[in-house]
C-alpha positions as CSV (number, residue, x, y, z in Angstrom):
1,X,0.0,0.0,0.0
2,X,1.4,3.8,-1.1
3,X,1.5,6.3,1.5
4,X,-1.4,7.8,0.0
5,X,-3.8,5.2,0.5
6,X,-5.6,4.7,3.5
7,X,-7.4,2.1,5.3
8,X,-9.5,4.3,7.1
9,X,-13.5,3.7,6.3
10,X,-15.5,6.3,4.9
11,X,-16.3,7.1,7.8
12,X,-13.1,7.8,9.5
13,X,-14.3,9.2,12.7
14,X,-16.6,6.5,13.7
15,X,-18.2,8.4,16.4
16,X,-21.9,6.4,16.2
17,X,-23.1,7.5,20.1
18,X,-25.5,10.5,21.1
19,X,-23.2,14.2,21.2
20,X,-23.9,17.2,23.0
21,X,-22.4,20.5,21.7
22,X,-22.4,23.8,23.5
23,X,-22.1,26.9,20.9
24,X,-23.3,24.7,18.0
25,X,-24.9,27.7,15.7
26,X,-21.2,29.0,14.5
27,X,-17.7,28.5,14.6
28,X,-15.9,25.7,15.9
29,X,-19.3,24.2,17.3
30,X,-21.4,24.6,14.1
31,X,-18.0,23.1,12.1
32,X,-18.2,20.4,14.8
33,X,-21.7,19.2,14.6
34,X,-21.6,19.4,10.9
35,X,-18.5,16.8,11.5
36,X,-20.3,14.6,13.7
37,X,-23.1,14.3,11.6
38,X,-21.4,13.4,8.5
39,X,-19.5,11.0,10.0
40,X,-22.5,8.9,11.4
41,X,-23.1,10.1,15.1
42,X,-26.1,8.6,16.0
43,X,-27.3,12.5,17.2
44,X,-26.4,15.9,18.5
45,X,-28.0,17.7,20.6
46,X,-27.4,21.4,19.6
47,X,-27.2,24.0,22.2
48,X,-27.1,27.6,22.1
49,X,-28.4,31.0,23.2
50,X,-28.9,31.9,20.1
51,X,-32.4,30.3,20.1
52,X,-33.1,32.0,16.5
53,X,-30.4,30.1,14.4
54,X,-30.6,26.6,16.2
55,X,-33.6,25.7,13.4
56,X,-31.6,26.7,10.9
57,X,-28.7,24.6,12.4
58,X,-30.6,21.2,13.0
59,X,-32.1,21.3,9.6
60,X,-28.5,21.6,8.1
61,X,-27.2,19.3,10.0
62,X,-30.4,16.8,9.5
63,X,-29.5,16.9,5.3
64,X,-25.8,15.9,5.6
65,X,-26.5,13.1,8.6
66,X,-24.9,9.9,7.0
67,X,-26.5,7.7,9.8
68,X,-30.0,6.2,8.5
69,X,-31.1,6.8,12.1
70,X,-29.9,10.2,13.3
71,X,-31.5,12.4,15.3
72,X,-31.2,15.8,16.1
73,X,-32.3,18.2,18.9
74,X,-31.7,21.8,19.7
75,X,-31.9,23.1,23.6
76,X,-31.3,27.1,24.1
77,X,-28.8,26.8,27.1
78,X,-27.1,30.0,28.7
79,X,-23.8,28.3,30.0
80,X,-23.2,31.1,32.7
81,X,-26.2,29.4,34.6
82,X,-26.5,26.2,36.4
83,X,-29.7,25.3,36.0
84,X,-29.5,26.0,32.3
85,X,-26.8,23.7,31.6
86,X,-28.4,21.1,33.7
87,X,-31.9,21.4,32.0
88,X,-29.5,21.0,28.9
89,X,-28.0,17.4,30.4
90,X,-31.8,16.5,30.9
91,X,-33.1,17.5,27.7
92,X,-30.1,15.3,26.0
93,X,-30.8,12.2,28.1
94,X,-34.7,12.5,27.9
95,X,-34.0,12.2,24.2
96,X,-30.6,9.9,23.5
97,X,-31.1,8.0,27.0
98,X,-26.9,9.0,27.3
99,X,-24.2,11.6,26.2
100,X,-21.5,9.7,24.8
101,X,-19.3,12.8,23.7
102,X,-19.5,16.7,24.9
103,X,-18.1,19.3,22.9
104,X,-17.8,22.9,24.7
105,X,-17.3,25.0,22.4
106,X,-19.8,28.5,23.7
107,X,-17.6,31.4,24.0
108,X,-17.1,34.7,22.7
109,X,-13.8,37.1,22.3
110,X,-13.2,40.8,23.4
111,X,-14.3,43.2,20.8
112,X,-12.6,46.1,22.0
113,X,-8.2,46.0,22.9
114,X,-7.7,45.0,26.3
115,X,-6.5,48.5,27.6
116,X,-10.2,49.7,26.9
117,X,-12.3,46.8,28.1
118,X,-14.5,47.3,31.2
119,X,-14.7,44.9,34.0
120,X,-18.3,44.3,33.0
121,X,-17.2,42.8,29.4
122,X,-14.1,41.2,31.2
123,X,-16.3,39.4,34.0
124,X,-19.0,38.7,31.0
125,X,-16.3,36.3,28.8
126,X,-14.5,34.8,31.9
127,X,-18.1,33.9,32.7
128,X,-19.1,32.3,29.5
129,X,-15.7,30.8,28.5
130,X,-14.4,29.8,31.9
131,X,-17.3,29.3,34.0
132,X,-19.6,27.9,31.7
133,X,-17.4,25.4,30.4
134,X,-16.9,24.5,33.9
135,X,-20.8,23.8,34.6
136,X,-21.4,21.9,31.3
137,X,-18.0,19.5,32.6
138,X,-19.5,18.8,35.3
139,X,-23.0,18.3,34.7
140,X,-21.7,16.4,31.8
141,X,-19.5,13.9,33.6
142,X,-22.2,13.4,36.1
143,X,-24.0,12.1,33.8
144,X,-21.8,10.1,32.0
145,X,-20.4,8.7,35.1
146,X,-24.4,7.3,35.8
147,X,-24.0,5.5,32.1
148,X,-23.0,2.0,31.3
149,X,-20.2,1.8,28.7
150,X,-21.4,-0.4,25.6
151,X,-19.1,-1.0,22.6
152,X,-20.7,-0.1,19.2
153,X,-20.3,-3.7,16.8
154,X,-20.1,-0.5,13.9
């Protein structure tokens, strides 16, 4: 075999369990859940405050799924509160029965230099991109750690 052959499957991810991404209606989270659904995730559940563009997202997402079976959900989550991100967790399970991957991905960036930002902005992004990853961790693995491991025959 060349070096430019693979044996990788078609589907070289193989991620066939039930996903939960934070932040899925741009960036690196909308890049990720189109990922995961082209390479045959059983389901996402997309979560975001932006409740306007999560349609838009799952229907996307829905159209490139290669799993026969996939499913798709959308939860408006604000990761700065904990009982947010654990309706989120609830939501997920209620629907997939499990999380088998989590993918944190809410955040936003400073939009003015440094030397001009405010405390309020400051404590606003440590509390969406710190914090909030923190809560959706640990709900998360809380969860997970109430799951049986199973071993997909894919």
């Amino acid at each position: 075999m060349s070096s430019s052959e693979s044996t990788l499957p078609a589907s070289a991810l193989g991620v066939p369990g039930y996903a939960l991404v934070t932040g899925g209606v741009s960036g690196i989270g909308r890049a990720i859940v189109r990922l995961l659904a082209r390479e045959a995730c059983s389901g996402i559940a997309v979560a975001d405050i932006n409740a306007d563009a999560l349609a838009e997202v799952q229907k996307e997402i829905v159209e490139i799924a290669t799993n026969k079976d996939f499913k798709c959900i959308t939860v408006n989550v604000d990761v700065r509160d904990e009982g947010s991100v654990t309706d989120m967790v609830r939501q997920t399970v209620e629907n997939f029965g499990r999380i088998d991957y989590a993918v944190n991905c809410a955040g936003i960036g400073l939009k003015k230099p440094l030397a001009d930002t405010d405390l309020k902005d400051w404590d606003r992004m440590m509390a969406i991109n710190m914090t909030g990853v923190f809560l959706c961790m640990k709900a998360e693995i809380n969860q997970m750690n109430t799951q049986r491991f199973t071993v997909s025959s894919a």
